[in-house]
LUMKOL-320506 format. One record per atom (N, C-alpha, C): residue number from 1; residue in three letters; atom name; x, y, z. Coordinates in steps of 0.001 Angstrom, whole numbers, plus 524288, in hexadecimal, padded with zeros to 5 digits. Example, Ala and Ser with C-alpha at 12.3 -4.5 7.8 and 13.67 -1.06 7.14 Angstrom:
# residues 2
1, ALA, N, 83386, 7E9C6, 81E78
1, ALA, CA, 8300C, 7EE6C, 81E78
1, ALA, C, 83390, 7F31C, 81E78
2, SER, N, 83232, 7F736, 81BA8
2, SER, CA, 83566, 7FBDC, 81BE4
2, SER, C, 83264, 8001E, 81EBE
# end
This chain:
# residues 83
1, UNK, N, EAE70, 5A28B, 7EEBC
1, UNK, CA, EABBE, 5A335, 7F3A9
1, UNK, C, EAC33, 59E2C, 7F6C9
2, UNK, N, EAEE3, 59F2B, 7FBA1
2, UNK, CA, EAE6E, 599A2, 7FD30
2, UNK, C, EA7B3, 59A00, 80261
3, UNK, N, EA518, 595D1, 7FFF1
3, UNK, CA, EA00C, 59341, 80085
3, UNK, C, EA043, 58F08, 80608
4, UNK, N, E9CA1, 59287, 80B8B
4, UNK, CA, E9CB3, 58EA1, 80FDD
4, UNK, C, E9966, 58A3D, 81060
5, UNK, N, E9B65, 586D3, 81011
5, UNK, CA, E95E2, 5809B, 80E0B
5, UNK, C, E9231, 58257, 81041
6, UNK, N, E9164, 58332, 8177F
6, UNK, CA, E8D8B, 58450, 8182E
6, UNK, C, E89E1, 58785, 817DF
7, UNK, N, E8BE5, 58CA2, 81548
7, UNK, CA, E87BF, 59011, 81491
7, UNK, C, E8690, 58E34, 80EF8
8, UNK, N, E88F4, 58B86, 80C28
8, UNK, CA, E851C, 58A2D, 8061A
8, UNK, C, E8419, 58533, 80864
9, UNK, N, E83F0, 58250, 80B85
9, UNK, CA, E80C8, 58058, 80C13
9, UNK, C, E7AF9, 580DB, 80FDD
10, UNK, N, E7A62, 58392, 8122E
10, UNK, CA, E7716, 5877B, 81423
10, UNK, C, E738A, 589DF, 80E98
11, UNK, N, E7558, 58D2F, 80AF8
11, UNK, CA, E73A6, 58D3E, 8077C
11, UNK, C, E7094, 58A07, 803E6
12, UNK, N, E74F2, 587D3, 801CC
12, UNK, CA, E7313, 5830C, 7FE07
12, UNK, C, E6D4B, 57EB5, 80085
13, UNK, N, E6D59, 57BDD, 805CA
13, UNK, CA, E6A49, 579D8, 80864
13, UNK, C, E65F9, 57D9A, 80A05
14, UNK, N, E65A3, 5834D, 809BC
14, UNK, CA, E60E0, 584F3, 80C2A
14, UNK, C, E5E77, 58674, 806FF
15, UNK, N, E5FEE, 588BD, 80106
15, UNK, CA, E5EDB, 587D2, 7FD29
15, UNK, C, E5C4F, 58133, 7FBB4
16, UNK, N, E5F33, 57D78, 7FC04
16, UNK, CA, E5D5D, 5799F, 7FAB4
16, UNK, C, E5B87, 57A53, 7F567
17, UNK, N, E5F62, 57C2A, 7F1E6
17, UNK, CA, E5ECF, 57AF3, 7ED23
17, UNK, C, E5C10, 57659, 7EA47
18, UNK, N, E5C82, 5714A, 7EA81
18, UNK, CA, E59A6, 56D17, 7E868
18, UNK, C, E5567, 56AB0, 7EB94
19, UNK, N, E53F9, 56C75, 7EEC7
19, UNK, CA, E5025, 56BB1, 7F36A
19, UNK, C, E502A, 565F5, 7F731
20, UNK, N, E55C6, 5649A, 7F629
20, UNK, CA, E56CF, 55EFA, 7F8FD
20, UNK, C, E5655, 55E47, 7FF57
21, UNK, N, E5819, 5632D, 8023E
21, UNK, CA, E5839, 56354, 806FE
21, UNK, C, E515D, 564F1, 8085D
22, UNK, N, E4F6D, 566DE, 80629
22, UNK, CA, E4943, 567AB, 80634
22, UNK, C, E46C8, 56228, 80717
23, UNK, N, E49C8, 55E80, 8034A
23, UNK, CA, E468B, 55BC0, 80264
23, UNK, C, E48B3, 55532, 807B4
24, UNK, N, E4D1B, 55730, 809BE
24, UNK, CA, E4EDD, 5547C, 80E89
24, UNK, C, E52C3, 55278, 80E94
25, UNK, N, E57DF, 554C7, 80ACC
25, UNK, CA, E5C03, 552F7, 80989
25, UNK, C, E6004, 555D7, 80EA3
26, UNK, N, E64A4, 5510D, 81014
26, UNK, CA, E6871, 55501, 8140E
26, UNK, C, E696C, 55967, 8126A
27, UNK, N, E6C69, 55D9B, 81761
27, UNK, CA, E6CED, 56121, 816C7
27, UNK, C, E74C8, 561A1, 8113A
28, UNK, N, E756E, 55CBF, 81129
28, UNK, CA, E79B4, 55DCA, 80F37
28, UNK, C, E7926, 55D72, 808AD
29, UNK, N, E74FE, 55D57, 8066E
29, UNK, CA, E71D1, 55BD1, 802D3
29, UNK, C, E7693, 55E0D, 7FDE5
30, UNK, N, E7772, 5624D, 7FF76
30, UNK, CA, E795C, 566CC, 7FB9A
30, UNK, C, E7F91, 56770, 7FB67
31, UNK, N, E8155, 562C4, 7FF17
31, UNK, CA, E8796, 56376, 800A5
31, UNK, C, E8B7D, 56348, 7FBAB
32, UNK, N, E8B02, 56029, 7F994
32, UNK, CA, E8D25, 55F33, 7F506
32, UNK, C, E8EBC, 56413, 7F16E
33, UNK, N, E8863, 566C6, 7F0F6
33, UNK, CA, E892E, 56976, 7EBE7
33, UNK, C, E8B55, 5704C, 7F097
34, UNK, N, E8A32, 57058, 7F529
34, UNK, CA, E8BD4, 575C3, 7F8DE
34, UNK, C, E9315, 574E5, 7F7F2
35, UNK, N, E94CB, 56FA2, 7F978
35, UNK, CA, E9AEB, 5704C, 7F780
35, UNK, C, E9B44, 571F4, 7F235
36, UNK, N, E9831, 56E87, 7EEFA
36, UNK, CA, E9C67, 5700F, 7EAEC
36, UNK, C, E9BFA, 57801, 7E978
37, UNK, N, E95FF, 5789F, 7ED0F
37, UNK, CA, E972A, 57F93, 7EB2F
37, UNK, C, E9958, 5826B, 7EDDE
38, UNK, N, E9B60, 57EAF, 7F1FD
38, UNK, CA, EA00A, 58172, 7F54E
38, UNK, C, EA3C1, 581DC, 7F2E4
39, UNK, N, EA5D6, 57CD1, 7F0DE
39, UNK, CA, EAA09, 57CBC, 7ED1D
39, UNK, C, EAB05, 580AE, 7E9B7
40, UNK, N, EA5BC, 57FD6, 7E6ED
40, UNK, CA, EA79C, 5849D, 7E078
40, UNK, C, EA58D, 58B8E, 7E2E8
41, UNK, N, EA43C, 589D2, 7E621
41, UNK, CA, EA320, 59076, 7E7A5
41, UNK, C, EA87D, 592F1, 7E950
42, UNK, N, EAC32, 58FD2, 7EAD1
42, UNK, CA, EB0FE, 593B4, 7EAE1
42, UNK, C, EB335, 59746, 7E5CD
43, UNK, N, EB0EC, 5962E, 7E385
43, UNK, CA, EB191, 59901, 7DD26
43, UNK, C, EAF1D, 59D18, 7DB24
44, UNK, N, EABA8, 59D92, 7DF96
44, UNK, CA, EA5D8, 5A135, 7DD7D
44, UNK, C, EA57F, 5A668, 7E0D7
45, UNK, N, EA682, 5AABB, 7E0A2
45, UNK, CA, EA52F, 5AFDC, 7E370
45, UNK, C, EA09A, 5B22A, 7E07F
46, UNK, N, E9D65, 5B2FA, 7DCDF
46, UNK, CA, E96F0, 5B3F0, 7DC24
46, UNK, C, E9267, 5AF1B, 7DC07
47, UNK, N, E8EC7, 5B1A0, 7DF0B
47, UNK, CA, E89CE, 5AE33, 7E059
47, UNK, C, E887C, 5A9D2, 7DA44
48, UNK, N, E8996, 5AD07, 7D78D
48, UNK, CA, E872F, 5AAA7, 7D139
48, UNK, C, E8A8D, 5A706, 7CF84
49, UNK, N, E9146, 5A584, 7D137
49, UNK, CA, E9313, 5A213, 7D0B6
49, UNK, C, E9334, 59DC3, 7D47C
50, UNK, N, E905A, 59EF8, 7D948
50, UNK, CA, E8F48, 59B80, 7DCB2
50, UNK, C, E8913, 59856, 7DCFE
51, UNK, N, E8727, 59C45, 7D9E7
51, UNK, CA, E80F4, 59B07, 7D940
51, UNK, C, E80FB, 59663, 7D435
52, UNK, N, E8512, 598E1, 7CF66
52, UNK, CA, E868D, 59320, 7CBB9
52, UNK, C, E8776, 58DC2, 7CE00
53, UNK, N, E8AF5, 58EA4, 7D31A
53, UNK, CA, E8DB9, 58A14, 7D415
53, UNK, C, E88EC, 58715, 7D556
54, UNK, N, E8628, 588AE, 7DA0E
54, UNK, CA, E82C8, 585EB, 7DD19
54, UNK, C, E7F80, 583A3, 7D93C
55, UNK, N, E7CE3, 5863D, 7D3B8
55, UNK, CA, E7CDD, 585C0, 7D05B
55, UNK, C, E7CAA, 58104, 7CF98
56, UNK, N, E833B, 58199, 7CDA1
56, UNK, CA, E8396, 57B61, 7CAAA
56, UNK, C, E864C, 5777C, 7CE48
57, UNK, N, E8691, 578B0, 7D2EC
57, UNK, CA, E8644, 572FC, 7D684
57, UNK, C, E8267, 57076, 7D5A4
58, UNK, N, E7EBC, 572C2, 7D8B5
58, UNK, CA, E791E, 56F84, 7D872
58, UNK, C, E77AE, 56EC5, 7D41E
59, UNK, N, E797C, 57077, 7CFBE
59, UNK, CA, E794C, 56C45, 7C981
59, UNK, C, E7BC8, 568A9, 7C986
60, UNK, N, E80F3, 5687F, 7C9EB
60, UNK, CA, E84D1, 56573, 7C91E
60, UNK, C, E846B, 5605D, 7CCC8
61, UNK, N, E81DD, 560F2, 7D21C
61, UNK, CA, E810E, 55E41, 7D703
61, UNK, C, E7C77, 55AC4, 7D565
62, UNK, N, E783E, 55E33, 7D5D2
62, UNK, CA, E740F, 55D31, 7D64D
62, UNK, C, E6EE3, 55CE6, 7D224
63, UNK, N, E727A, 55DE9, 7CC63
63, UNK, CA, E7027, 55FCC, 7C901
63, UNK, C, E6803, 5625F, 7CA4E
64, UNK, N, E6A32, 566E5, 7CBA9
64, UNK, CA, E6820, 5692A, 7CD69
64, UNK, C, E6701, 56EB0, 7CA5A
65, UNK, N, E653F, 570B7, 7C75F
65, UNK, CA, E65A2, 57708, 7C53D
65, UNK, C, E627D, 579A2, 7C937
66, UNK, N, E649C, 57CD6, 7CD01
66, UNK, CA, E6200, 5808E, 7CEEC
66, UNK, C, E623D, 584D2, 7CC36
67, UNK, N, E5FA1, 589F5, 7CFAD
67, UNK, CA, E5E67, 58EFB, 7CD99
67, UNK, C, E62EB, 5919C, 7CE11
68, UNK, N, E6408, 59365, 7CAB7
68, UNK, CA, E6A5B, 596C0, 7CB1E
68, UNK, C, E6892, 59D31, 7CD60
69, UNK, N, E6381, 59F76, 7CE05
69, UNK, CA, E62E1, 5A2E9, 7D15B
69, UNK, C, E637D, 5A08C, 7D7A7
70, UNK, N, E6157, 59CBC, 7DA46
70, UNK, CA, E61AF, 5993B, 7DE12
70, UNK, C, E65A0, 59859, 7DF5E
71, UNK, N, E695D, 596F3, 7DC99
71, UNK, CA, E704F, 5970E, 7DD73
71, UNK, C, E7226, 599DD, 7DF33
72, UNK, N, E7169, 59E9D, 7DC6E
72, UNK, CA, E73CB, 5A3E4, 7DD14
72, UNK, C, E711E, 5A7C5, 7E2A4
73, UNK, N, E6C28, 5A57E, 7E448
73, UNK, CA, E6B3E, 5A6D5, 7E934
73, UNK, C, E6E37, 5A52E, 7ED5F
74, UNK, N, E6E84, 59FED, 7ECBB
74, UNK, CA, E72C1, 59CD5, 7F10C
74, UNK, C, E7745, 59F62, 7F0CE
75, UNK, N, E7AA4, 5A187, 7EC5A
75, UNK, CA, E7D9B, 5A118, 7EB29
75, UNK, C, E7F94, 5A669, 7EF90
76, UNK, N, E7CC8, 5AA31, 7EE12
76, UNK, CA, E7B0F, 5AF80, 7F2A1
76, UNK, C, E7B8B, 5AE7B, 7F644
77, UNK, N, E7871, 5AB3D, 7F86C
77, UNK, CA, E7717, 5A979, 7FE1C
77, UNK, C, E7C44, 5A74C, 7FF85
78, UNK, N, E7F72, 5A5D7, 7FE39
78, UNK, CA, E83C8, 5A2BF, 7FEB7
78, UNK, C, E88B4, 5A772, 80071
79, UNK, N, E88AC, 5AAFF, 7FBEC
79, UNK, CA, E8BC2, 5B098, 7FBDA
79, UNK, C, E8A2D, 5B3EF, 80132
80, UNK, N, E8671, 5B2C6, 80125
80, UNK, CA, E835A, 5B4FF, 8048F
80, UNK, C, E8561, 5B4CC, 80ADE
81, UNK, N, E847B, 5ADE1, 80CF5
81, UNK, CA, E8701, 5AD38, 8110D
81, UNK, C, E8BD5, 5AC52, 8131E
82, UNK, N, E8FCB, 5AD05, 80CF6
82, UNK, CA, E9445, 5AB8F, 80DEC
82, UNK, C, E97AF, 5B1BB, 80F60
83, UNK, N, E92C4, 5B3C2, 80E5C
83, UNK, CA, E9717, 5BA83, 810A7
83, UNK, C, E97EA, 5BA1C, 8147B
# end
């Protein structure tokens, strides 16, 4: 699937997964880890392998364990606006 930065990033930032931008961080807070799931999302056509990735960015990034139901919402939302 190829992945438009700005709509995951639209996503990713209005989620605010780690609550950094809540808490008054730039809006580019999340740039890092939105490429690299741009990157590996070209690999991915179901929500559940895109919901892994995001997954384990923000582990791998941010060591971070989010909710892998939470993932997989974005992950929708993502499928979602890219129709």
């Amino acid at each position: 699937m190829n992945i438009d930065v700005k709509v995951l990033t639209e996503i990713i930032n209005s989620w605010d997964p780690v609550g950094l931008l809540a808490g008054g961080a730039p809006e580019d807070e999340y740039s890092i880890e939105i490429r690299e799931i741009v990157a590996g999302g070209t690999f991915y056509t179901r929500e559940t392998d895109l919901a892994r990735l995001i997954y384990t960015v923000f582990n791998d990034k941010m060591g971070v364990k989010l909710n892998l139901l939470a993932c997989l919402n974005q992950a929708f939302k993502l499928t979602e606006q890219m129709k």
